[in-house]
C-alpha positions, 0 to 999 in steps of 0.5 A: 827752918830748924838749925840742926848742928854738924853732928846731928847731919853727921848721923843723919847722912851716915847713921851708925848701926841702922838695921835689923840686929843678928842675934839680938837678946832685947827689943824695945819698940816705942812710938807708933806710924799713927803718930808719926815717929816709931823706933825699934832698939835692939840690944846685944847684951853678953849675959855673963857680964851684962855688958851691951856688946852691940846695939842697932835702930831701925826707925820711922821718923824725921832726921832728928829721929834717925840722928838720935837713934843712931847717937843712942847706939853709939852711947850704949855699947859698952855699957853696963844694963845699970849704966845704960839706964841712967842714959837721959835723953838730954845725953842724947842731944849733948851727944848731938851737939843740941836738938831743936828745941821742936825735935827734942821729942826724939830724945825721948823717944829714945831713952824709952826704947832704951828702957823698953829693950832693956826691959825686954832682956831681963824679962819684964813688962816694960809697960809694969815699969811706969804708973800709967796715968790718964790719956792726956794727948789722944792725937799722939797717945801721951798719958800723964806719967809720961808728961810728968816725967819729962817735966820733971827730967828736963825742968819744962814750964810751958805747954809748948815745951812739953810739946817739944819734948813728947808732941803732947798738945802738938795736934788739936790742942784739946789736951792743953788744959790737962797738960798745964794742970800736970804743969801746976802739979809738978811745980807745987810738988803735988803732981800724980798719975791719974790726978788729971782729968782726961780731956775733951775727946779728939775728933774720931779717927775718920771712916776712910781710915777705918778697916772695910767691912767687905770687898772693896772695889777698885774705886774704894780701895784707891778712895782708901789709899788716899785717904792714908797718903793724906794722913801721913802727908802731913808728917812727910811735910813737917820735915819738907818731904811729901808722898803721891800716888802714882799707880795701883797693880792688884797688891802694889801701890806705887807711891812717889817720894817728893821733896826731902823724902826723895832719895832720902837714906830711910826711904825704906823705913817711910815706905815700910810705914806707909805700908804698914798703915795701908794695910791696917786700913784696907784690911789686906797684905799690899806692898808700897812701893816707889815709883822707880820700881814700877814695871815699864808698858813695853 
């Protein structure tokens, strides 16, 4: 069990600016639900003095993820755009009073939402703003500019703590042979985006998850929405909480939320991402919902 401390549970249980933001003028959405953590940053930024005047999250994740986002929010207003760019996602976890080691990732996350939203408001692609490089982690989608920034940003030495810090390498491992090149780069001073070979393809993303090519029957479609409870089962988990099917209306599937996710404050936010991958994979508009929400059978 990770130690999470006071603050951390603070911004947890009582998160600061969560959702959406009236009038906001940047966005920056980063992450994925396929990966298991995603953020959606929003500024208000007074165009005259670019001054962040307000700043909200809306995120799909675990608790550190929350906590850091709603920590981010409360960093930023007040601040100049020039002065929120220097924000550093080890500010995040100071701001926190520290992050597990494991869950240092949702720093990250942060900071580059931060620069996405930031991008946003002024116009720009954010995605121009960084070299890509090679595709080194295919389980979450972490390329080499990526991997070498945070190495260079937070002085990492070993794959495990690159793993802590983006989840590069935290999924079938295939990747670690090009997250210790990257490694070696950095320390020789000779690192580069796309001097890394790609690695071994991860397995293929399985058929139950790919979108059907006709009508499914009602015995497909629940083979299907199995299928998604089963990949994001393992995510749920990590953080002690878990999903189960309860039952399938038409276009609503009830789903019950066990363990740490049951009566959790971002049930919305976990159910919505749920959904959202219910959706990419039967290739149809349903609604997830939880089981309280079920009609009872007079």
């Amino acid at each position: 069990m990770w130690e999470y401390s006071d603050k951390v549970r603070e911004h947890f249980f009582n998160p600061r600016n969560s959702g959406p933001l009236e009038d906001a003028n940047g966005i920056g959405d980063v992450g994925s639900i396929q990966c298991g953590d995603a953020l959606r940053l929003m500024l208000k930024v007074n165009a005259d003095t670019g001054v962040i005047e307000d700043a909200h999250f809306q995120t799909f994740g675990c608790g550190s993820a929350i906590a850091s986002s709603s920590a981010l929010t409360e960093i930023v207003k007040g601040m100049t755009l020039d002065e929120a760019l220097k924000v550093s996602n080890q500010n995040i976890a100071d701001y926190l009073d520290g992050l597990p080691p494991e869950k240092m990732h949702c720093s990250v996350m942060g900071r580059e939402a931060l620069q996405a939203a930031i991008a946003n408001y002024r116009g720009e692609e954010w995605s121009d703003d960084h070299e890509e490089g090679a595709l080194i982690c295919k389980c979450f989608a972490v390329d080499a500019a990526m991997i070498e920034d945070v190495v260079k940003a937070n002085d990492l030495h070993t794959v495990e703590e690159v793993t802590f810090y983006t989840k590069a390498g935290g999924g079938c491992a295939a990747c670690h042979e090009g997250v210790e090149e990257i490694l070696a780069k950095v320390k020789a001073g000779r690192a580069g985006p796309g001097e890394v070979s790609p690695p071994p393809l991860c397995p293929a993303t399985p058929e139950a998850l790919r979108p059907p090519a006709t009508k499914l029957t009602l015995v497909q479609k629940i083979k299907k929405i199995e299928a998604v409870l089963d990949f994001v089962r393992p995510m749920l988990q990590r953080d002690h909480g878990d999903v189960e099917l309860a039952d399938v209306q038409g276009k609503k599937i009830y789903v019950t939320l066990k363990g740490a996710c049951s009566g959790c404050m971002m049930e919305a936010a976990t159910l919505g991402g749920i959904q959202q991958k219910m959706i990419e994979t039967l290739g149809e508009l349903v609604q997830v919902l939880p089981i309280s929400h079920m009609p009872v059978e007079a």
